[in-house]
N, CA, C and O atoms as a printed pandas DataFrame, in Angstrom:
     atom_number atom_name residue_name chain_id  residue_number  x_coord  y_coord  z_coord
0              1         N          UNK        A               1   79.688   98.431   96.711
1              2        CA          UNK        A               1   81.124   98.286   96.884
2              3         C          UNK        A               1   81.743   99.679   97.009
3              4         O          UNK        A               1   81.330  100.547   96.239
4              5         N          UNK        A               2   82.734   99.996   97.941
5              6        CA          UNK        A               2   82.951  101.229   98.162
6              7         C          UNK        A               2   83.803  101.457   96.982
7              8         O          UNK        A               2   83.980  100.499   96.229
8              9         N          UNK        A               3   84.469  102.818   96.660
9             10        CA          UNK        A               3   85.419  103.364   95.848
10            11         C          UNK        A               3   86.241  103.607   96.687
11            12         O          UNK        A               3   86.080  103.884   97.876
12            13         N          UNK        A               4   87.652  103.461   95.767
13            14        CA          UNK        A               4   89.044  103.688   95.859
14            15         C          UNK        A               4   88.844  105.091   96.233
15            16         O          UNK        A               4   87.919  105.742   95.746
16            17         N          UNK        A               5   89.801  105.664   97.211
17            18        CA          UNK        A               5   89.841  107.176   97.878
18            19         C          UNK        A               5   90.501  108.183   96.628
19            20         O          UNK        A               5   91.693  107.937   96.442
20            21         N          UNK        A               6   89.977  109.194   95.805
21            22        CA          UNK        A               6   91.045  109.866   94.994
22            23         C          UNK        A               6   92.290  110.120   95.436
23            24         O          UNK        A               6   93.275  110.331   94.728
24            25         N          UNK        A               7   92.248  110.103   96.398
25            26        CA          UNK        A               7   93.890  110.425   96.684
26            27         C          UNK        A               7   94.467  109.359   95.968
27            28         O          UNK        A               7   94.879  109.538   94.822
28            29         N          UNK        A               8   94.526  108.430   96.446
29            30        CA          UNK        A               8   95.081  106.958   95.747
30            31         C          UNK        A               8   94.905  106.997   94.645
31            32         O          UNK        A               8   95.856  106.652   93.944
32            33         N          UNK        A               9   93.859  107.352   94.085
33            34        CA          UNK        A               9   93.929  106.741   92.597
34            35         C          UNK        A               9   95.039  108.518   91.922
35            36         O          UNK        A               9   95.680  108.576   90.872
36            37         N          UNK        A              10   94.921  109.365   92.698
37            38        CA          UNK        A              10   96.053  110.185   91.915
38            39         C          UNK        A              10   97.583  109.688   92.056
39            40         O          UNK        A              10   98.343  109.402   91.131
40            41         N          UNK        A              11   97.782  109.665   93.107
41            42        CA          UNK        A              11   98.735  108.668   93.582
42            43         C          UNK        A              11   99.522  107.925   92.114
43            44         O          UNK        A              11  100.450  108.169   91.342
44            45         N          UNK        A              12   98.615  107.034   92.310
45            46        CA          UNK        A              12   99.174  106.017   91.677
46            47         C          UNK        A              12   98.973  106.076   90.161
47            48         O          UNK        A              12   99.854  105.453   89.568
48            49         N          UNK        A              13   97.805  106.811   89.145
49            50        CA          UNK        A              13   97.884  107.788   88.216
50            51         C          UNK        A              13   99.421  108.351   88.092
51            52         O          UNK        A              13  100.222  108.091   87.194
52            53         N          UNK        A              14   99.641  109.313   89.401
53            54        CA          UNK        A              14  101.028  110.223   88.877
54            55         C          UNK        A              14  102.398  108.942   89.032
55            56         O          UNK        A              14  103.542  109.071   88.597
56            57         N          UNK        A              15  101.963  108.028   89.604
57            58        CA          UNK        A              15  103.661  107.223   89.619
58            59         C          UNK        A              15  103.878  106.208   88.514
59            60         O          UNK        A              15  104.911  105.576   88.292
60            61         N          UNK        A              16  102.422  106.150   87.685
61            62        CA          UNK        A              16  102.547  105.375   86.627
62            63         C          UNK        A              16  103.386  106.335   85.473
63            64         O          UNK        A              16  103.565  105.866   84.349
64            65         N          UNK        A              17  103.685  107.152   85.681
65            66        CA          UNK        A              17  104.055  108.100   84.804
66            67         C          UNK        A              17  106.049  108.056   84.631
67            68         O          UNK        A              17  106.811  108.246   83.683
68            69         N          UNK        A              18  106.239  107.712   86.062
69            70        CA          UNK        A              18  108.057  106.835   86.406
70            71         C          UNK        A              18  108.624  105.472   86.130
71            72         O          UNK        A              18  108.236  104.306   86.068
72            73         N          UNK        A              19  108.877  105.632   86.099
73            74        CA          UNK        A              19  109.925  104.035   85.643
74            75         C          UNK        A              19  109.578  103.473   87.089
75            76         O          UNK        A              19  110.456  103.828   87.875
76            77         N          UNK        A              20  108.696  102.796   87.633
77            78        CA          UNK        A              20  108.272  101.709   88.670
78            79         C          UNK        A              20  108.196  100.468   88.267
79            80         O          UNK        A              20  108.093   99.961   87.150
80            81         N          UNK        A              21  108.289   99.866   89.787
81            82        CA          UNK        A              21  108.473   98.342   89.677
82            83         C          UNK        A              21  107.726   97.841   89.832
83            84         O          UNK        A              21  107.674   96.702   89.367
84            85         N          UNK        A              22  106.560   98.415   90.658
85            86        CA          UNK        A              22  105.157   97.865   91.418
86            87         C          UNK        A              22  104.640   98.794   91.850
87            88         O          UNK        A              22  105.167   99.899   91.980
88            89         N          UNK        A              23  103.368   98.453   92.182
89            90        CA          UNK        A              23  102.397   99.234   92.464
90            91         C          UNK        A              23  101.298   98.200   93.169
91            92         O          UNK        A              23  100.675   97.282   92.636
92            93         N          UNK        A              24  101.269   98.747   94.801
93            94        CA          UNK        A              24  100.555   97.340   95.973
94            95         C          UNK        A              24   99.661   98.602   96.242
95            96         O          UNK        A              24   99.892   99.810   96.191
96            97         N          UNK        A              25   98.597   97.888   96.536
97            98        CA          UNK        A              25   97.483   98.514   97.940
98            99         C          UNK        A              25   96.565   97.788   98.562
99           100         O          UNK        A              25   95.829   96.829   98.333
100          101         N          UNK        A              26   96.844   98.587   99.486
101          102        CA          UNK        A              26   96.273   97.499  100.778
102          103         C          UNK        A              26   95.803   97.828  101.922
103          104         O          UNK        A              26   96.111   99.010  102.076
104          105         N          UNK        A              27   95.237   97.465  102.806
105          106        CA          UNK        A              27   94.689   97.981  104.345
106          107         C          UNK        A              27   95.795   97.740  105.323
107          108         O          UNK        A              27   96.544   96.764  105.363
108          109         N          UNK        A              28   95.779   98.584  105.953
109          110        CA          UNK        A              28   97.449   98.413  106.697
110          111         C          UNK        A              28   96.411   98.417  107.911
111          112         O          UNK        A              28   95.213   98.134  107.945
112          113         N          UNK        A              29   97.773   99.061  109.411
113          114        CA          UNK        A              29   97.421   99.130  110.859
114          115         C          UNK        A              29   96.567   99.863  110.914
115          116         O          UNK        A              29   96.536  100.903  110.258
116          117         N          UNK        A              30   95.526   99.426  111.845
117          118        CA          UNK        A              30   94.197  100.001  112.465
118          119         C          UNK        A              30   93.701  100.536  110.917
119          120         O          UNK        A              30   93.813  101.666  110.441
120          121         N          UNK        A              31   93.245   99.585  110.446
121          122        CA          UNK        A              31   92.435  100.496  108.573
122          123         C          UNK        A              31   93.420  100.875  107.751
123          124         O          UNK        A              31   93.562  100.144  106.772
124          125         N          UNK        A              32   94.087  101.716  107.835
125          126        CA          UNK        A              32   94.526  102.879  107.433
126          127         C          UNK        A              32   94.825  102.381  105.772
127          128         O          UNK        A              32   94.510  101.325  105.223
128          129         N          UNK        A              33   95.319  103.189  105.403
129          130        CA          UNK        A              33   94.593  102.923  103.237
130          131         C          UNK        A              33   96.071  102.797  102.886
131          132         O          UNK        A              33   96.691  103.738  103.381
132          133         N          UNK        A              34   96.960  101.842  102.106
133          134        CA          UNK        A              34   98.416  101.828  101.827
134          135         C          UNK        A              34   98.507  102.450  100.575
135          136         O          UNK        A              34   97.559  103.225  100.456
136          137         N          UNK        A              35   99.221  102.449   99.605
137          138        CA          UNK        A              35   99.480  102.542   98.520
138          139         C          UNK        A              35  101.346  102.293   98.428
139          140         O          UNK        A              35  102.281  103.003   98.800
140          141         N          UNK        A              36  101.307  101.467   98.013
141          142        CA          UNK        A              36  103.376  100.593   98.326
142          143         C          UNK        A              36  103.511  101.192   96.919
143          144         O          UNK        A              36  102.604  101.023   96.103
144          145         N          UNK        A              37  104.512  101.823   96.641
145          146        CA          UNK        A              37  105.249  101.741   95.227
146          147         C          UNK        A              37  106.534  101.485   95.412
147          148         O          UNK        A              37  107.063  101.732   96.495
148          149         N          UNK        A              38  107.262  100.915   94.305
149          150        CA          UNK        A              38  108.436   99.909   94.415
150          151         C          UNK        A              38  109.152  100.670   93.114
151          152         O          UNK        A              38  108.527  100.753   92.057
152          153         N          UNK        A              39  110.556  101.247   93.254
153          154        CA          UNK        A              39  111.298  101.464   92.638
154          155         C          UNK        A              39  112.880  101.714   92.770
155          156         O          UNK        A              39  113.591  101.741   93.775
156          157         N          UNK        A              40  113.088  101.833   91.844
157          158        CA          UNK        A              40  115.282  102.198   91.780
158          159         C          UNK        A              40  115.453  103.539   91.321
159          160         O          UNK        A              40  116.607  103.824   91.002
160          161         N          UNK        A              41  114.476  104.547   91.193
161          162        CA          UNK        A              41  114.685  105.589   90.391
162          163         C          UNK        A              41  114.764  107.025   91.330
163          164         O          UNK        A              41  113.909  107.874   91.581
164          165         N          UNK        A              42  115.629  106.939   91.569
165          166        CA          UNK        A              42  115.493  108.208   93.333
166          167         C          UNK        A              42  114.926  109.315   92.833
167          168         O          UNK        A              42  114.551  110.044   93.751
168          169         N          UNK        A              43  114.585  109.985   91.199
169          170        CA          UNK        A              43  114.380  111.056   90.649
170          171         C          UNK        A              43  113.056  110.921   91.140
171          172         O          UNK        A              43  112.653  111.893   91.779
172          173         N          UNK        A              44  111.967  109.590   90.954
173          174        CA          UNK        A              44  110.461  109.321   90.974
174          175         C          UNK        A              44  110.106  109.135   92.605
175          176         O          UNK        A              44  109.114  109.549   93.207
176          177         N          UNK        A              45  110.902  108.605   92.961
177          178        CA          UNK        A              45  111.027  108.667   94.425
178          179         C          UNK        A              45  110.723  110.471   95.104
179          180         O          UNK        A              45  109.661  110.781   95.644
180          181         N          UNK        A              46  111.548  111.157   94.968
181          182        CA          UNK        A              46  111.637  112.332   94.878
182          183         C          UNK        A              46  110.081  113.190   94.485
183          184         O          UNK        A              46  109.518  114.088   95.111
184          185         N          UNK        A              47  109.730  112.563   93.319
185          186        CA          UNK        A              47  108.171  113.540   92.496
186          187         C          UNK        A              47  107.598  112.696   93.226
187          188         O          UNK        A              47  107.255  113.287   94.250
188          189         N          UNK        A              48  107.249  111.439   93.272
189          190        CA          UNK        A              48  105.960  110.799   93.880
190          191         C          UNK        A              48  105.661  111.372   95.259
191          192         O          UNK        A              48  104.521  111.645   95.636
192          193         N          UNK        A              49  107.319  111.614   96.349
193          194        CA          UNK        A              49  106.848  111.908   97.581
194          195         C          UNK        A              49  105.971  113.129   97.948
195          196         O          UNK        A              49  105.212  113.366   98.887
196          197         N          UNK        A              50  106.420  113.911   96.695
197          198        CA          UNK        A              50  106.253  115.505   96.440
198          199         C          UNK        A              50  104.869  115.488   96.355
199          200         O          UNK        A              50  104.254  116.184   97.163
200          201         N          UNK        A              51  104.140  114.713   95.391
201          202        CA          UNK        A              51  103.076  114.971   95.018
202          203         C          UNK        A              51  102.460  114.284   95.870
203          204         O          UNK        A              51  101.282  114.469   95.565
204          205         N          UNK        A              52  102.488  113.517   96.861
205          206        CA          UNK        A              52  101.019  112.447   97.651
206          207         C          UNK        A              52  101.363  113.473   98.442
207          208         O          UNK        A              52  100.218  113.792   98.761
208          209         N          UNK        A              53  102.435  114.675   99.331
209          210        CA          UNK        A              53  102.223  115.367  100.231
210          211         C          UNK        A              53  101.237  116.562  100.053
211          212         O          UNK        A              53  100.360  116.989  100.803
212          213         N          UNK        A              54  101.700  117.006   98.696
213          214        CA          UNK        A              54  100.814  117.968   98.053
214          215         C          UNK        A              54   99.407  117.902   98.402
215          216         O          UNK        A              54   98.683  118.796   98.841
216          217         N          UNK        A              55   99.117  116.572   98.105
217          218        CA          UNK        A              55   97.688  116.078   98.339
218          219         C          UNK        A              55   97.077  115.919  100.219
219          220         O          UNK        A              55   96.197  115.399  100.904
220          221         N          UNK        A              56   97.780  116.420  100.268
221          222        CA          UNK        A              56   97.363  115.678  101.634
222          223         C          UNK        A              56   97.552  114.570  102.507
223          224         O          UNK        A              56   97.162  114.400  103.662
224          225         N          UNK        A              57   98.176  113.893  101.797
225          226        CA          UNK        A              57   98.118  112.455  102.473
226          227         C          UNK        A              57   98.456  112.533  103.632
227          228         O          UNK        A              57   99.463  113.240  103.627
228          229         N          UNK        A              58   98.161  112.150  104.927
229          230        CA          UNK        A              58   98.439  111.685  105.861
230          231         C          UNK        A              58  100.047  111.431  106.165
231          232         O          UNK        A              58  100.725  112.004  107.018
232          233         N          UNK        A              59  100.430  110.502  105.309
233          234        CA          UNK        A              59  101.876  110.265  105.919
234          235         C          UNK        A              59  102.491  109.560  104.679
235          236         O          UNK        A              59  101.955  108.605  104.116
236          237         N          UNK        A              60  103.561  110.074  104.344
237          238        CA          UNK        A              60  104.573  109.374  103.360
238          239         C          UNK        A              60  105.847  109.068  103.795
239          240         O          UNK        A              60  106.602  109.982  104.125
240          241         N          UNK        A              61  106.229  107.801  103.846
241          242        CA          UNK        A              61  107.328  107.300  104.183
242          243         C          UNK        A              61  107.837  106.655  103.556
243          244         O          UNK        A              61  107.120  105.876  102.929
244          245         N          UNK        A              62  109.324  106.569  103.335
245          246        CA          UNK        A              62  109.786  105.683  102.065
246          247         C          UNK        A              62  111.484  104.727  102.949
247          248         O          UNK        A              62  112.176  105.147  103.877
248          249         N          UNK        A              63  111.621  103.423  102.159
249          250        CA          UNK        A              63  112.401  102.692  102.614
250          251         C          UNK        A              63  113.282  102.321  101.538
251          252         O          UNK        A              63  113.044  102.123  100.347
252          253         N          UNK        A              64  114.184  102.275  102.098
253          254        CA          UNK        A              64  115.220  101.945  100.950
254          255         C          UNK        A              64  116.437  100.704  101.406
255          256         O          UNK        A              64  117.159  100.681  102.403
256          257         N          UNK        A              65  116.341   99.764  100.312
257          258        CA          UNK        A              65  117.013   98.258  100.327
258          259         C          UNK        A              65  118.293   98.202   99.713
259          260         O          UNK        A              65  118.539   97.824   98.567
260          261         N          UNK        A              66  119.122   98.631  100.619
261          262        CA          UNK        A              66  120.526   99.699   99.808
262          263         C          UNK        A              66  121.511   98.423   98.947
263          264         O          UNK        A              66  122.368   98.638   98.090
264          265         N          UNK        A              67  120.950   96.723   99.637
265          266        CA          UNK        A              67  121.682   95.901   98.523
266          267         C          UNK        A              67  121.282   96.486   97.368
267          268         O          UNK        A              67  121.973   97.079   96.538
268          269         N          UNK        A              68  120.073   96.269   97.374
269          270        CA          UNK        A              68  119.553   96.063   95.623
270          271         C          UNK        A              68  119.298   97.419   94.979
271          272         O          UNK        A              68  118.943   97.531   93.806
272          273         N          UNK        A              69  119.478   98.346   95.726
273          274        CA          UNK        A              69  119.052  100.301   95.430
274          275         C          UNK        A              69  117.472  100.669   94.815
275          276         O          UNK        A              69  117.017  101.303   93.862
276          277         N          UNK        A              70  116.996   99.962   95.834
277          278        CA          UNK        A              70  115.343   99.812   95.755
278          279         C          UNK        A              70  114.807  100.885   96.671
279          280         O          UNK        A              70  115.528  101.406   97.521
280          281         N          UNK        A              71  113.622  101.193   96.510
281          282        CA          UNK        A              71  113.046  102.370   97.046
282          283         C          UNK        A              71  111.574  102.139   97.244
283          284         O          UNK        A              71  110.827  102.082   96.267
284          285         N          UNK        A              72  111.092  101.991   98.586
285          286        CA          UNK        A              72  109.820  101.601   98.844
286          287         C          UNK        A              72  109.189  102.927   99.204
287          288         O          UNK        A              72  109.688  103.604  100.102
288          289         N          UNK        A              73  107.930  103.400   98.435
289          290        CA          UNK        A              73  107.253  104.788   99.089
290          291         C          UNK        A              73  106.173  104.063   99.720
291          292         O          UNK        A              73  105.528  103.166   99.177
292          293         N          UNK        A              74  106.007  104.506  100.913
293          294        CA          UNK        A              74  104.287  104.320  101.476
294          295         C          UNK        A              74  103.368  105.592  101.449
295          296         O          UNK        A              74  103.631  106.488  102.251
296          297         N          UNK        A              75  102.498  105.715  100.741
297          298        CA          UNK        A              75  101.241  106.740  100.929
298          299         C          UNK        A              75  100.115  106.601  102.039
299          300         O          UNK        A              75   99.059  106.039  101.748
300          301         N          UNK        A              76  100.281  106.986  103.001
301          302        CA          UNK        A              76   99.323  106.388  104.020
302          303         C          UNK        A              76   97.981  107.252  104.140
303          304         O          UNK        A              76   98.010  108.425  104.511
304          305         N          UNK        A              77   96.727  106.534  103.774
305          306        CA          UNK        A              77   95.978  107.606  103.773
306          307         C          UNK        A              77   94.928  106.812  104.930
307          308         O          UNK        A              77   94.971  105.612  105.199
308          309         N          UNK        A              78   93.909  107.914  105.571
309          310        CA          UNK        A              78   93.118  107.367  106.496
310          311         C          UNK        A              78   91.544  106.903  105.829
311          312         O          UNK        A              78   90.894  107.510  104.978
312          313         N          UNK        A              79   91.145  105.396  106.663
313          314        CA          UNK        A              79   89.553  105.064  105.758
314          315         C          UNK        A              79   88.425  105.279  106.815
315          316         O          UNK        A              79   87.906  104.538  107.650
316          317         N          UNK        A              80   88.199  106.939  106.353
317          318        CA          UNK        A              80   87.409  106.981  107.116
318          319         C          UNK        A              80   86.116  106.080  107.978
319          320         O          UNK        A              80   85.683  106.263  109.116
320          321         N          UNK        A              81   85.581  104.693  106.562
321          322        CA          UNK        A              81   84.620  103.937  107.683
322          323         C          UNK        A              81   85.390  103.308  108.154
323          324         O          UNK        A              81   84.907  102.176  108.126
324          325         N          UNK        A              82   86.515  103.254  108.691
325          326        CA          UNK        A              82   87.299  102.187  109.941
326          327         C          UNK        A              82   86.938  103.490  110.951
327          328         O          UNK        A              82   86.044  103.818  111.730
328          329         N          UNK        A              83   88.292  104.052  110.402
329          330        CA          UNK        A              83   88.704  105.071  111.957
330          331         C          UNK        A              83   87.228  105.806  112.760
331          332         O          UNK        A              83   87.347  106.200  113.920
332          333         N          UNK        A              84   85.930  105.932  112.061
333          334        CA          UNK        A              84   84.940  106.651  112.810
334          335         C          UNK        A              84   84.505  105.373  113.339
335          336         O          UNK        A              84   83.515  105.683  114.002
336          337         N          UNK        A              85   84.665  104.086  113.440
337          338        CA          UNK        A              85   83.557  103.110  114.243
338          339         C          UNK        A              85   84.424  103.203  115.216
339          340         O          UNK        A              85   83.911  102.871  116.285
340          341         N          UNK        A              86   86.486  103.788  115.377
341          342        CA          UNK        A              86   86.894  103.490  116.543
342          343         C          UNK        A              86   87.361  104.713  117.731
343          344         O          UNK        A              86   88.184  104.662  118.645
344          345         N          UNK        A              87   86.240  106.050  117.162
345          346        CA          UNK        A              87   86.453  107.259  117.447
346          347         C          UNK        A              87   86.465  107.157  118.939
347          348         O          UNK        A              87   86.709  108.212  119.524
348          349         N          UNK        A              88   86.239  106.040  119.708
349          350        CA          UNK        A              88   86.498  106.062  121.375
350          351         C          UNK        A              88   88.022  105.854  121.276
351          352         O          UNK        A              88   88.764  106.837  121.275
352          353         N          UNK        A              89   88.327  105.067  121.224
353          354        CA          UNK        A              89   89.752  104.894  121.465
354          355         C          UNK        A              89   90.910  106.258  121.320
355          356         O          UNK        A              89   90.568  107.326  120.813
356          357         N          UNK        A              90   91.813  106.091  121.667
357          358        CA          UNK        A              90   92.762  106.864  121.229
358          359         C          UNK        A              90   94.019  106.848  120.208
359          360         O          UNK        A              90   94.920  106.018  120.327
360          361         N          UNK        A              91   94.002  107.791  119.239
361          362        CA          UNK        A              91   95.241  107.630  118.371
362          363         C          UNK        A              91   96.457  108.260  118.313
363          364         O          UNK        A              91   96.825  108.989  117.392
364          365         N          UNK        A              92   97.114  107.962  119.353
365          366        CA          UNK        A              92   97.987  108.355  119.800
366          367         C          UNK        A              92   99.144  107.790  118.814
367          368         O          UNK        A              92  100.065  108.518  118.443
368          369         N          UNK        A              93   99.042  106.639  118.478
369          370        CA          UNK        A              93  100.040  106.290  118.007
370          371         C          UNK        A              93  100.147  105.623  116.549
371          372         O          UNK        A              93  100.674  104.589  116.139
372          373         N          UNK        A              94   99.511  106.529  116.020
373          374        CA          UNK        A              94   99.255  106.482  114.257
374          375         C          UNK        A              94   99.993  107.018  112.947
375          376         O          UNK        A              94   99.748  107.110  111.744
376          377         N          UNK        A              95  101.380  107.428  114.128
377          378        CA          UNK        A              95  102.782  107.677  113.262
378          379         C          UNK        A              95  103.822  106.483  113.077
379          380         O          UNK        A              95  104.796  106.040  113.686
380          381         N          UNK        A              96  103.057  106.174  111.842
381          382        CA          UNK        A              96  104.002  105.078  110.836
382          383         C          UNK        A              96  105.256  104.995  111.281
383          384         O          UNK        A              96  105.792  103.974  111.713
384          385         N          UNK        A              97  105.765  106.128  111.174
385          386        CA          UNK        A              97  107.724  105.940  111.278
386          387         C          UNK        A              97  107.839  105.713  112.956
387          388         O          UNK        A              97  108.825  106.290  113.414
388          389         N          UNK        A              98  107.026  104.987  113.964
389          390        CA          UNK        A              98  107.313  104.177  114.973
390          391         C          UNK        A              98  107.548  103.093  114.645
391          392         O          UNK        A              98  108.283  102.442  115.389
392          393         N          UNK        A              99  106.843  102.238  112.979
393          394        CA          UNK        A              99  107.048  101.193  113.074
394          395         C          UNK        A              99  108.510  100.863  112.018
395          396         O          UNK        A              99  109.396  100.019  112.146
396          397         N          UNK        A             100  108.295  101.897  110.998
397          398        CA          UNK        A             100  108.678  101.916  110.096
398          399         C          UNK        A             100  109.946  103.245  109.607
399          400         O          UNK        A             100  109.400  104.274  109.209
400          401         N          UNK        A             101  111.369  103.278  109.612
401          402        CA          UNK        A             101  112.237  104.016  109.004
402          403         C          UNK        A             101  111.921  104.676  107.742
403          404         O          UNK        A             101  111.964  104.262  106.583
404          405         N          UNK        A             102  111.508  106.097  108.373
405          406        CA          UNK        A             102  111.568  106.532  106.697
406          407         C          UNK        A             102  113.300  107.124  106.220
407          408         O          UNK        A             102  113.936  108.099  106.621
408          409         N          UNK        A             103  113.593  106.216  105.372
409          410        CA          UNK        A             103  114.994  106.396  104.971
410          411         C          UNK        A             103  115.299  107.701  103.992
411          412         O          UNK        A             103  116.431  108.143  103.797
412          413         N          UNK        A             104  114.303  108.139  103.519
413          414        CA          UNK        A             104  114.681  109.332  102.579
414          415         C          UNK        A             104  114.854  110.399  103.077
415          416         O          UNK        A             104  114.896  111.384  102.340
416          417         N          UNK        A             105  114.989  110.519  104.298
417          418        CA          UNK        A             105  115.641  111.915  104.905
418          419         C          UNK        A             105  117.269  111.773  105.665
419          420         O          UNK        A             105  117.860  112.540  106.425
420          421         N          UNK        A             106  117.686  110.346  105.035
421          422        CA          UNK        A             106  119.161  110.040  105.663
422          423         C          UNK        A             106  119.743  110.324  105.040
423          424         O          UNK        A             106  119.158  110.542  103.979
424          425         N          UNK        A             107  121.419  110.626  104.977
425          426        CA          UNK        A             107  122.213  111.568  104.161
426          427         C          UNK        A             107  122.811  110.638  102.969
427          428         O          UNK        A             107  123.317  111.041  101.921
428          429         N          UNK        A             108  122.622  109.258  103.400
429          430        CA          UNK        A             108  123.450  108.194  102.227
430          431         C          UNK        A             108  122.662  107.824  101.193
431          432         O          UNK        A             108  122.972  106.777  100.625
432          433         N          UNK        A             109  121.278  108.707  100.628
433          434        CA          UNK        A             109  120.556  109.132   99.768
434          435         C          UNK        A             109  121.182  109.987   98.939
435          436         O          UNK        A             109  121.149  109.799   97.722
436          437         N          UNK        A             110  121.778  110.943   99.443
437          438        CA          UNK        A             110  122.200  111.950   98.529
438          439         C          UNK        A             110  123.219  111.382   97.720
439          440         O          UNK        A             110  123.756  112.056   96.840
């Protein structure tokens, strides 16, 4: 059985440490490794994004559900045995925020 990628498990190690609501993971588009955290706390929002970039991650994007003042982070990391069986193809288009708004760089955050 394979292991969880460290990235993820720091990940989600450092966000257990915030006032969160959830904590999802999952295989997203074409493989790619999720890690969803769910919160209201824009301070943890803020450290979590800080720290999965630190790490490397691939791509962090976060959404925000301005009824309820919820805050979705995505950690997107890549699994490597997907993406090498599809090394013909092209990945051109493996930037998340085509599908997905990352809202934490809009000004009605502040």
């Amino acid at each position: 059985m394979p292991m969880m990628q460290q990235e993820r498990k720091q990940i989600i190690q450092h966000a257990l440490g915030y006032d969160i609501h959830d904590i999802h993971t999952y295989s997203g588009y074409k493989g790619d490794l999720i890690v969803k955290i769910t919160t209201s706390d824009k301070n943890a929002v803020a450290e979590i994004r800080k720290f999965a970039i630190s790490l490397g991650v691939e791509e962090v994007v976060v959404r925000q559900n301005p009824s309820i003042q919820e805050f979705e982070i995505y950690c997107v990391t890549v699994d490597e045995n997907v993406y090498h069986l599809k090394e013909d193809e092209e990945h051109e288009d493996r930037d998340h925020n085509n599908y997905v708004e990352d809202s934490w760089t809009k000004s009605a955050l502040d």
